[in-house]
Structures are given as structure tokens and as C-alpha cells.
N, C-alpha and C positions, 0 to 999 in steps of 0.2 A: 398666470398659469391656470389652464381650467381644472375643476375638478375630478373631472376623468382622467389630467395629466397625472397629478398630485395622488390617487389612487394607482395607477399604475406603477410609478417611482417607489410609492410605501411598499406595493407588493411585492416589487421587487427586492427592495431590503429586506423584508422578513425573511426571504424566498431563501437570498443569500446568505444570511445570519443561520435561518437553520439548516442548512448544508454545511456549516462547521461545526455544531454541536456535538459534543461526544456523545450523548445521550440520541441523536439520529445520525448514526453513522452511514457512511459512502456508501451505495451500492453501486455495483457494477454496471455498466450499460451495456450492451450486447460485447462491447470488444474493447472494453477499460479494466487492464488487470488494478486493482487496490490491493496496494500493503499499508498494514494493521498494526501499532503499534504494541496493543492489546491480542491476547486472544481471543475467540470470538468475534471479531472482527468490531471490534471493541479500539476506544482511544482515539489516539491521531492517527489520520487517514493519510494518504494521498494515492490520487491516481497514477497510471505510471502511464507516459503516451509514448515509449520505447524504453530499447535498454539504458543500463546505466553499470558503467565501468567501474566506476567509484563512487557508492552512495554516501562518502562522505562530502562529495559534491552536491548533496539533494536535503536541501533545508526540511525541518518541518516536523521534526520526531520530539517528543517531548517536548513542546514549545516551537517557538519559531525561530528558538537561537541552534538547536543540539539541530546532529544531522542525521541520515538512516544507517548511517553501517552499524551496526550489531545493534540496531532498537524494530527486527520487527520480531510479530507473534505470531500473525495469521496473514493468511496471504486471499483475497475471490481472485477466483479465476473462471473467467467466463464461458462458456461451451466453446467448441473448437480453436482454444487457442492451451498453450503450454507455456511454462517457467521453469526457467533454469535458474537455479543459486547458488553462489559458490560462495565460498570458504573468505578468499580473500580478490584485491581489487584485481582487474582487468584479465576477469573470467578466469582465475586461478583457484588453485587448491583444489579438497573437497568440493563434490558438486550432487546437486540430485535435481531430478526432473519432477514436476507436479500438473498435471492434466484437470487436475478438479479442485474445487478451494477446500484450502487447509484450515480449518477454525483452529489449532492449538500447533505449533511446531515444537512444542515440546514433544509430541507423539510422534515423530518423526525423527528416524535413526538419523543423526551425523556428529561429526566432529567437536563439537562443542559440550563438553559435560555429557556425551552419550546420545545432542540431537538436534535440532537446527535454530533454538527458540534463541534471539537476539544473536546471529552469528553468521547473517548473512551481510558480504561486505560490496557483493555485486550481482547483478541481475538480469536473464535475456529475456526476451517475451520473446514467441514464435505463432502464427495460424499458422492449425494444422490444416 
């Protein structure tokens, strides 16, 4: 392997390794909505590359074993696009619509103790 291989490969791995770091968390890319385990957009990340009916189906929150229904905080949401969240699985219940990222969904009126923070159980992306 040449050494221009062997630099490439390393760089890759760092590249990788801190893209999961909670300490340099996920940003959005022009049209990747991210939910935040944390608020502030803080914790465990993941991208979302559509809806998702039952985020108990969506590994990743608190480790790599728990799954997202009632573990997010904060939601990026990226210029022209919209998120719908709802209460419970397959776009039921309570719901409320977000056009711009949320850093705290505790600030945010709904159903859950007076507000959305850990209590969304499904989720639509939309461009508008």
C-alpha cells in the first residue's frame, strides 16, 4: 500500500470517528433534517432521509441499543423544508408543524407535561 493510500484511509477514519462525537454534533446539509437527543442540538444525532411512522423502528438514541420515540430535544431543520410531529405512531395524536430548527422542545407548547420535549413518537419531513 503506498503512502498516499494509507493517508487517505487514516483520514478517513478521523473524518468518521468525529462525525459521531457528541462534542461535534450533526449539522444539517442543505436538505437533511437532524433530531437531537439533547437540546441544543446536543447528544445523539441522527439524520432523517424521510418520514418515519414509528420511531421506535429508528435505532440510535441513547446509545445504539434505545430507539427515538420520546428521546428527542431539538430538532435542525433546514431552510425550505417543514416537520411535522406527532404525539403518537402512524402520524396520530397531537401534532405541530416546525419551519425552522428548534434548539429546546421544551419551549414548545404540546401534549406532553405542557410541551413536546421527549414525546414525539412520529415524524413527516415536507419541501416546501
Amino acid at each position: 500500500m503506498t503512502r498516499t493510500s494509507c493517508a487517505i484511509i487514516i483520514g478517513s477514519v478521523f473524518i468518521a470517528s468525529a462525525a459521531c462525537d457528541d462534542d461535534n454534533p450533526i449539522g444539517p446539509s442543505t436538505n437533511t433534517v437532524v433530531i437531537y437527543e439533547d437540546t441544543n442540538f446536543r447528544g445523539n444525532s441522527r439524520a432523517m432521509l424521510g418520514n418515519a411512522a414509528d420511531l421506535d423502528a429508528l435505532p440510535g438514541c441513547d446509545g445504539a441499543v434505545a430507539d427515538w420515540d420520546g428521546c428527542i430535544s431539538s430538532i435542525r431543520i433546514p431552510s425550505g423544508w417543514e416537520v411535522s410531529v406527532f404525539e403518537h405512531d402512524d402520524y396520530t395524536g397531537a401534532s405541530a408543524t416546525f419551519t425552522a430548527d428548534v434548539p429546546d422542545l421544551h419551549l414548545q407548547q404540546g401534549p406532553c407535561g405542557g410541551d413536546w420535549d421527549d414525546c414525539i413518537s412520529s415524524i413527516q419531513l415536507r419541501q416546501r
